[in-house]
C-alpha positions in Angstrom: 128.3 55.0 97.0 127.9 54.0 100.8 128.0 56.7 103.7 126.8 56.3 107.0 123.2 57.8 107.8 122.8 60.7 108.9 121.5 60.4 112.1 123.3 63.8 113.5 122.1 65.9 111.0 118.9 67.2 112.0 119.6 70.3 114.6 119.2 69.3 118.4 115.9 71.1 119.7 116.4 73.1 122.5 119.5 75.4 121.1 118.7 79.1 120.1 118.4 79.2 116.5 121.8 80.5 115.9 123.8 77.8 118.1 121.7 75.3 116.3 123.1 76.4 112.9 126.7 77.1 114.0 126.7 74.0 115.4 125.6 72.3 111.9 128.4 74.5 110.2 130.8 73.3 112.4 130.0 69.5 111.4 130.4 70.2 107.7 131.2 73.0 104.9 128.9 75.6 105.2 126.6 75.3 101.6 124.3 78.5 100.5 121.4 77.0 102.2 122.8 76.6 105.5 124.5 80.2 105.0 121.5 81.8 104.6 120.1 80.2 107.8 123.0 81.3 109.5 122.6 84.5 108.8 118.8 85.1 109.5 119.3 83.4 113.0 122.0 85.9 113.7 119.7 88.2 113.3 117.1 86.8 115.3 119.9 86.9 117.7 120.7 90.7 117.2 117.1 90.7 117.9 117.4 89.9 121.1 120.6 91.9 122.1 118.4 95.0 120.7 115.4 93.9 122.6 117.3 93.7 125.9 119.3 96.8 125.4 116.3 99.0 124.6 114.6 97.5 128.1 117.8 98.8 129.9 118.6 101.6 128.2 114.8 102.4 129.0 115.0 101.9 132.3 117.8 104.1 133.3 115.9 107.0 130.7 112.9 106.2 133.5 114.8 106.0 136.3 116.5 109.5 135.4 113.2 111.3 134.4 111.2 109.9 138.0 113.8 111.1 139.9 113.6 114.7 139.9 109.5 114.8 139.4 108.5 115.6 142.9 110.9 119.0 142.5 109.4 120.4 139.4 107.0 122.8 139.1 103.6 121.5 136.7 100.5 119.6 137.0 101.0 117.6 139.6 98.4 114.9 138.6 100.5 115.0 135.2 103.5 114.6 137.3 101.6 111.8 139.4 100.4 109.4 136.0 103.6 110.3 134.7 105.5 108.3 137.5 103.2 105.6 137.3 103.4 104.8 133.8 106.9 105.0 134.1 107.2 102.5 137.1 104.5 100.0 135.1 106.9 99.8 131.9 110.0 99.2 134.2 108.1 96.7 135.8 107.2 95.1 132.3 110.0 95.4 131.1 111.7 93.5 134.2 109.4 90.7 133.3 110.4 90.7 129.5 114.1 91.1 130.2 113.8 87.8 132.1 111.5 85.9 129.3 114.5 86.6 126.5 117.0 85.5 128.6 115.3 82.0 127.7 113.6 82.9 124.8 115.4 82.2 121.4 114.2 85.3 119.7 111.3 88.3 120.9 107.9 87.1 119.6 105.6 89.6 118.3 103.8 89.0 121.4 106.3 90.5 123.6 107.5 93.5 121.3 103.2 93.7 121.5 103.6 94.2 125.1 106.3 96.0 125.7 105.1 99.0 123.0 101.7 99.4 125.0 103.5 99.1 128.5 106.2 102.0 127.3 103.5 104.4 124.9 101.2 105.2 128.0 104.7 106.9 129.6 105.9 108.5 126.6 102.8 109.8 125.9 102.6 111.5 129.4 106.1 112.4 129.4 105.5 114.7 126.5 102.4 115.8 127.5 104.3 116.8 131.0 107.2 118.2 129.9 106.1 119.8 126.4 104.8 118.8 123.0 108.3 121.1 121.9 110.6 119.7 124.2 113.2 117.0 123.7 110.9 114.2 125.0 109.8 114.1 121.5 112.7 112.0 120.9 111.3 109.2 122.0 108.0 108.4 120.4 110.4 108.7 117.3 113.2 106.5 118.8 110.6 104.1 120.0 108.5 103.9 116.3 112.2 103.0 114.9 113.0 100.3 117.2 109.9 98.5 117.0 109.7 99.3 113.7 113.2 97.0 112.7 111.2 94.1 114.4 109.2 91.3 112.2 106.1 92.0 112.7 104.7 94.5 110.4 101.1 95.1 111.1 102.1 95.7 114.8 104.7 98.5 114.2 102.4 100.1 111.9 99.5 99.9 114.3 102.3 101.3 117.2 102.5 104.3 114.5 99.1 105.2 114.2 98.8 105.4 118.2 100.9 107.7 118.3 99.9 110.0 115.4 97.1 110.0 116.2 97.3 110.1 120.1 99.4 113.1 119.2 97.3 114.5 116.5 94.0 114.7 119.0 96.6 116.2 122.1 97.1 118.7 119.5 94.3 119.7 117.8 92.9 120.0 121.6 95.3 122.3 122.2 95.0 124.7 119.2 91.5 124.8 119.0 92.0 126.6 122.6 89.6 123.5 124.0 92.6 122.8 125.9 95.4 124.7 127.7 98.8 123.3 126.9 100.4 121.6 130.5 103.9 121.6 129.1 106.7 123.1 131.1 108.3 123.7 127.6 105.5 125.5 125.4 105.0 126.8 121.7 103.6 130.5 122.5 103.3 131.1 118.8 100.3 132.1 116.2 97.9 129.0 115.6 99.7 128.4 111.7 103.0 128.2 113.3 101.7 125.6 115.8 100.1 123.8 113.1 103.3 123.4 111.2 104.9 122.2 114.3 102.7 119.5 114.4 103.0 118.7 110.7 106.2 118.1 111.5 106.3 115.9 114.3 103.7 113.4 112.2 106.2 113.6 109.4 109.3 112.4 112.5 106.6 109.4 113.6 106.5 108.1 109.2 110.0 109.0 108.8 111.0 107.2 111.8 108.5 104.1 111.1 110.0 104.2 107.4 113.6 104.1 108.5 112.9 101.3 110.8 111.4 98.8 108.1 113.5 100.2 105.3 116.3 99.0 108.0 114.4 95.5 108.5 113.9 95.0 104.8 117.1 95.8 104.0 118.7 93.6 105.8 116.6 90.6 104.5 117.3 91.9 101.0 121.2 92.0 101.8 120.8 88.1 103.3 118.7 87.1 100.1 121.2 88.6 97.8 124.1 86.7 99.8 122.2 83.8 99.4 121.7 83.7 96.1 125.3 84.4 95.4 126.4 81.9 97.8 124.0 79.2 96.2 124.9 79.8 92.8 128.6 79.3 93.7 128.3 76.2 95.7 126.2 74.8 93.1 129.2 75.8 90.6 131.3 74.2 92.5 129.4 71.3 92.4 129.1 70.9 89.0 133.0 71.3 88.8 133.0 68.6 91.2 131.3 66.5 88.9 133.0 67.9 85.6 136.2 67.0 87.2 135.3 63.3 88.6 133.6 62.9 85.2 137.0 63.5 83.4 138.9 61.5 85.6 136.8 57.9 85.2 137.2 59.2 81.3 141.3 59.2 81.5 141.1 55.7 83.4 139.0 54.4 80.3 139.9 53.1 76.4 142.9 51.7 77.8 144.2 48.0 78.9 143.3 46.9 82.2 143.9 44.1 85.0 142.4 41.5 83.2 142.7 42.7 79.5 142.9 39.5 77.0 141.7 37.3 79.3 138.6 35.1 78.4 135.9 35.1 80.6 133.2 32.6 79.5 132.7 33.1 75.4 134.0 36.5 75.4 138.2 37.8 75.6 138.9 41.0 77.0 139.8 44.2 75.6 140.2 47.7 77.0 138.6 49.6 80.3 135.5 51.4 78.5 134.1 52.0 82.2 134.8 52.0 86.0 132.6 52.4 89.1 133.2 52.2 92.7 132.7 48.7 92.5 133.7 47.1 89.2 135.3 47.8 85.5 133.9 47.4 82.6 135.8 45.9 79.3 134.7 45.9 75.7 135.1 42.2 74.9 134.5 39.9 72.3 133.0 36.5 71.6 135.8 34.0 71.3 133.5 32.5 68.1 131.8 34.7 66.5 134.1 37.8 67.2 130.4 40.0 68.1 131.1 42.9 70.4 130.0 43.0 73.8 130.4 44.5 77.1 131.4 42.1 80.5 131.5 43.7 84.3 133.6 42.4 86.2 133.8 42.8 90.4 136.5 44.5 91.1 139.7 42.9 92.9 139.3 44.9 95.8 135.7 43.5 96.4 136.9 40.3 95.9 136.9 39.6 99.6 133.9 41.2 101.0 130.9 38.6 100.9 128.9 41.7 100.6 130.5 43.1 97.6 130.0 39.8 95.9 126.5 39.8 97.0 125.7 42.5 95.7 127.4 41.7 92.4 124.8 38.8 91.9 122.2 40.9 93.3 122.2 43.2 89.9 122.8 39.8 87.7 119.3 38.5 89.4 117.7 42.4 88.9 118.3 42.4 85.4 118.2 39.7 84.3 114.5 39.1 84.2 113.9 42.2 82.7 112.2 42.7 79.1 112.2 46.2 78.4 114.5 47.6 75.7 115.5 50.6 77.9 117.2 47.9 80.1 121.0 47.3 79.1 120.8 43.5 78.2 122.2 40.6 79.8 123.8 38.4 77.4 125.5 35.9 79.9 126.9 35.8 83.7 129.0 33.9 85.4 127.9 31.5 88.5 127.9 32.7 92.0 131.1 30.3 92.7 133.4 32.0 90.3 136.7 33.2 91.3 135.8 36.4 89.3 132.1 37.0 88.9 131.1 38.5 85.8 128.4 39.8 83.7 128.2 39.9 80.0 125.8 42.5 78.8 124.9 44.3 75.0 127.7 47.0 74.1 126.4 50.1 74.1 127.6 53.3 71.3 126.9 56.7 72.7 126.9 58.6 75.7 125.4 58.4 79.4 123.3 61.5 80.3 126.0 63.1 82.3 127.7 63.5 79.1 124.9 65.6 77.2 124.3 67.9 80.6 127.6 69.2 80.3 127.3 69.9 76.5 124.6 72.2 77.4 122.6 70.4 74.1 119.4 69.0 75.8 116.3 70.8 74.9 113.2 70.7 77.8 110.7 68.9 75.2 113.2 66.2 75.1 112.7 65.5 79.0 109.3 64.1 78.3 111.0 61.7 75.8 113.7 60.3 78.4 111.0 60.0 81.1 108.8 58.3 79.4 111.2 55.4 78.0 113.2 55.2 81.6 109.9 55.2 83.0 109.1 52.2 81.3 111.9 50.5 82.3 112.2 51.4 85.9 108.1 50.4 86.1 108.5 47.4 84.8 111.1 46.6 87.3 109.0 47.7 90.4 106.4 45.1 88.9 109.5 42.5 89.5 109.9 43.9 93.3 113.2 46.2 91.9 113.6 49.4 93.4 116.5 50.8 91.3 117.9 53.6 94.4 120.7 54.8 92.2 119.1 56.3 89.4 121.7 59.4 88.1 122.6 61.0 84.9 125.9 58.7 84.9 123.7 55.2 85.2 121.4 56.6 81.9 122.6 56.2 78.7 121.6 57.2 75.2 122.0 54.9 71.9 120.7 55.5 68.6 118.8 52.8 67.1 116.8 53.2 63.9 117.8 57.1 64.0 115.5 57.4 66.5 116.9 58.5 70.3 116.5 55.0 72.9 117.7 55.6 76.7 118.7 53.2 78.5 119.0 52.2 82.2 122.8 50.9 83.9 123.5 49.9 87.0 121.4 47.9 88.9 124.1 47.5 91.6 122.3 48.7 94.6 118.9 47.9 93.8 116.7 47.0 96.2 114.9 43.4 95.9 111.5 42.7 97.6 112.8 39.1 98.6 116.1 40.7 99.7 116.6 40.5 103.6 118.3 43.8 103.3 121.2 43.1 105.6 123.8 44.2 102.2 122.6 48.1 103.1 121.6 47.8 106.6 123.1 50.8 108.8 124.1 52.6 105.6 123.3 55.1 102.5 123.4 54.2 99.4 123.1 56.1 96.3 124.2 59.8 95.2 123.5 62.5 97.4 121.8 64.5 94.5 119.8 61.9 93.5 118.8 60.6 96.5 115.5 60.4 98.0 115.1 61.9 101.6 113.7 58.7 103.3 117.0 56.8 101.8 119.4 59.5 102.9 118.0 58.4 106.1 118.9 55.5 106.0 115.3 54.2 105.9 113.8 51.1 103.8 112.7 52.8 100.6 110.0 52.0 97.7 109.1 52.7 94.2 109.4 56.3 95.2 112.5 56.7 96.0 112.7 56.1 92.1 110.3 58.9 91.3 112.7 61.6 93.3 116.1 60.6 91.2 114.1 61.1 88.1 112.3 64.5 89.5 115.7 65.5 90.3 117.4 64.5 86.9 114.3 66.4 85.4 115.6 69.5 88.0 119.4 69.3 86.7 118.0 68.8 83.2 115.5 72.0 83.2 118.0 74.1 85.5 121.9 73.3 84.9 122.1 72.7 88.8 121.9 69.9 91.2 119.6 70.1 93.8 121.9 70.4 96.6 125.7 71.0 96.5 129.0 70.6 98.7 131.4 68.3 98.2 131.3 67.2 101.9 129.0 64.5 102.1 127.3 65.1 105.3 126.4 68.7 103.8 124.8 66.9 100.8 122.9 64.5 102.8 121.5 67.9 105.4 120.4 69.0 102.2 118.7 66.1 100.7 117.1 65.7 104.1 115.9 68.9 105.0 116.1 71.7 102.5 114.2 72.4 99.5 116.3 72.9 96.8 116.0 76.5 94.8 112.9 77.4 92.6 113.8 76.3 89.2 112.3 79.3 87.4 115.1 81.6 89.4 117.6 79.6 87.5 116.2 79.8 84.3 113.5 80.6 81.9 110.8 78.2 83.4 107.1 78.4 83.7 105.1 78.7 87.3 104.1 75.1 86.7 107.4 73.7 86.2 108.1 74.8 89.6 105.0 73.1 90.9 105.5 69.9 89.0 109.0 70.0 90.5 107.8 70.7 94.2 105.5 67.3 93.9 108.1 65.7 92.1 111.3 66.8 94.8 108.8 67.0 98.3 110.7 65.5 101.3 107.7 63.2 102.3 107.0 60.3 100.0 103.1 60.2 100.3 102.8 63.8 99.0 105.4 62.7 96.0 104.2 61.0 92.3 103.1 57.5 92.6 104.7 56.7 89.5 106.7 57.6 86.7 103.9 58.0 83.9 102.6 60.5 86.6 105.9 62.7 87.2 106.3 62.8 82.7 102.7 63.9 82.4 103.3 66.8 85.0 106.5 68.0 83.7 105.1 67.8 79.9 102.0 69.8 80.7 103.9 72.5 83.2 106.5 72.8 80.1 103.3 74.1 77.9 102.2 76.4 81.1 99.0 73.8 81.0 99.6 72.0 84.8 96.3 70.3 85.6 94.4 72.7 88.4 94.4 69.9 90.9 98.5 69.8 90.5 98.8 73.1 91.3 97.1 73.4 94.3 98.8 70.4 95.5 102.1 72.1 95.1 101.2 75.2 96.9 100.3 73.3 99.8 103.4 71.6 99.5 105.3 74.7 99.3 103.3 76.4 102.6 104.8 73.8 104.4 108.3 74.2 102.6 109.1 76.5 100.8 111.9 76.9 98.0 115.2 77.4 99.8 113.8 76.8 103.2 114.9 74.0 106.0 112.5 71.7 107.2 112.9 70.7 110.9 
């Protein structure tokens, strides 16, 4: 297939993190990965909202408690550090409330500053007006709100202040080392003090607790929405392909345009395939009556220089091509003909599309169809052939001497070293799920675009899924570009290392991927017996700390 590239995918820097997304949404159909990225940016953005409320909402809770200070009785130095605490956090809080009207989401940095700026006041405030008064409320209110933020280690820390701030205030005070300066006192017995206390520790954990049990929920809720979304998307894809499947297979075993026609030695017989840019007829030799298979350009391409091109492109690809897991060229026609053609073996069985769906292809037997594709497709990089279509519909398995031979089709769009590459130039080629980043890109490729098909058959072989999903084709190619697909062990029962021999196999940069086919086999064989070398898997995790399963690479 040919798309353009997709040079608007990436989001435009400068947008808040929730614009960014929307505005990729609004380009295309919404798949499970972008879904979840819309939904944690809109929380980064409810972030914000909460941040700035909480500064306003503070500020009149200041403003009101200031106010009436010089006409209440009490300490007056309390009364004095009380005001000025108060006026400090405003004035912070000014500051921040100007910083997130820029900012795309509060930075533990600034939910840093703003706790310490507003704990100094809240801890004089109850201290003023009374360990039992109602200004309790907000050392708990203020422990749940920072609490809900991202940043653990600091909201737990912003606890402990305060407990123990508290817990030293009131020890003080029962001991009798200190005299309580509350307007609002506890005159009660020592014990019942003490449980008072108790109890305002147990508000600062509850609070805490309630604030990340709020936070964590609400990642749990987007993870679970995920994961339903993905799996449905990638359902849908696979429906897609069920149903496109099915459709070439109606359009095939039947007579077509040029059935009983003689091209060369061979006459014509029915359809037994059709691509976007030929059909394929079973046909036999005029003298000898042996079975064959001839291509043929379709009659729509007919006019296009490039289509024709292209056409003798994958005659001159194959043609000097040894390997048995290479469909063989019997004859072609020459680059004047009317009707270019190309005669190849006839091949009995099924393309791997085919045995997917049945649901009948056991893991060991990955190592099997790697190893003989990967013969194939290496011995056609030594010829300066870069496949760049390689899918489950373009390999095909015979039986030959009962043992199992794949075979490679479609050498179409391959990419010739000698080739100026003016036939692609400005345009994608290949399948979205097959297709390597830097081609999705639009960018020249090598062998290694190669390696990521085959790491991503090896993906929809070990899984049942795709690696990315959508029918809209500026959604598949966002994907392909920028999003790690899902870990393979969450989609079935798959060891650690198949995950890691995946990462290298499916990373977005080529010169972190396998250098070769042989490479890619030995991996996956070895991560099927749980025995990935060391050196493998340490390569994958640094893979995966810069991307991560799931996750959208800017």
């Amino acid at each position: 297939m040919t798309v353009a590239p997709p040079s608007d995918l990436p989001t435009r820097a400068g947008l808040p993190p929730v614009a960014q997304a929307r505005r990729q949404a609004a380009r295309s159909e919404p798949g499970a990965q972008m879904s979840q990225q819309i939904a944690l940016a809109t929380m980064r953005d409810e972030e914000v909202g909460t941040t700035r409320s909480m500064i306003r909402v503070g500020r009149l809770v200041g403003l009101a408690a200031t106010a009436p200070l010089p006409f209440l009785p009490g300490s007056a130095g309390l009364r004095i550090a009380m005001a000025s605490t108060i006026l400090f956090a405003l004035g912070v809080g000014l500051w921040l409330d100007r910083q997130l009207r820029e900012a795309s989401a509060p930075t533990e940095r600034m939910s840093v500053v703003l706790a310490l700026s507003v704990c100094p006041a809240i801890f004089v405030a109850v201290v003023y007006f009374g360990i039992f008064s109602a200004a309790q409320l907000f050392p708990a209110l203020s422990l749940y709100f920072f609490a809900r933020r991202e940043g653990f280690r600091s909201a737990l820390a912003l606890c402990v202040l305060n407990a123990v701030a508290q817990a030293l205030f009131a020890a003080l005070v029962i001991a009798g080392v200190l005299e309580d300066p509350g307007l609002i006192r506890g005159d009660r017995a020592p014990e019942v003090l003490v449980v008072g206390h108790v109890l305002l520790q147990i508000a600062f954990v509850g609070a805490f607790l309630l604030g990340r049990g709020g936070h964590n929920a609400s990642k749990v809720a987007i993870a679970n929405m995920h994961q339903v979304m993905m799996v449905a998307n990638q359902r849908a894809a696979l429906l897609e392909e069920a149903r496109q499947d099915l459709d070439r297979a109606l359009a095939i075993d039947a007579p077509g345009r040029y059935s009983d026609q003689i091209y060369g030695d061979y006459r014509l017989g029915n359809v037994i395939g059709r691509g976007g840019m030929g059909e394929v007829y079973e046909a036999f030799h005029t003298g000898t009556g042996s079975v064959a298979a001839v291509k043929l350009l379709a009659a729509r391409e007919l006019g296009d220089i490039h289509s024709v091109q292209r056409f003798f492109r994958e005659v001159r690809a194959i043609a000097g091509l040894t390997s048995k897991h290479v469909v063989q060229v019997l004859a072609s026609s020459g680059e004047d003909a009317v009707v270019p053609y190309l005669v190849m073996e006839r091949l009995r069985g099924h393309d791997l599309a085919h045995h997917l769906r049945s649901g009948k292809m056991a893991p060991e037997a990955l190592g099997i169809m790697l190893a003989q594709i990967g013969a194939a497709v290496e011995e056609a990089w030594a010829h300066g052939i870069v496949h760049r279509d390689l899918k489950p519909n373009n390999l095909f398995l015979v039986e030959q001497d009962g043992a199992p031979v794949w075979k490679v089709l479609d050498f179409g769009v391959a990419a010739l070293e000698e080739s100026s590459g003016t036939l692609t130039e400005g345009k994608v080629v290949g399948t979205p799920a097959y297709m390597a980043p830097e081609q999705a890109r639009g960018e020249k490729v090598d062998h290694r675009a190669d390696v990521y098909a085959l790491a991503a058959i090896s993906y929809r072989w070990l899984t049942g899924r795709p690696v990315c999903s959508g029918k809209d084709i500026h959604n598949a190619l966002y994907q392909t570009v920028h999003v790690m697909p899902q870990q393979p062990s969450t989609l079935a029962e798959l060891h650690a290392d198949v995950d890691a021999a995946l990462a290298i196999g499916l990373v977005k940069d080529p010169a972190d991927r396998f250098a070769t086919v042989a490479a890619l086999r030995s991996a996956l064989v070895a991560a099927l017996a749980g025995q990935l070398p060391e050196a493998d898997r340490e390569r994958a995790e640094g893979i995966l700390r810069r991307h991560p399963w799931g996750a959208v690479r800017q």
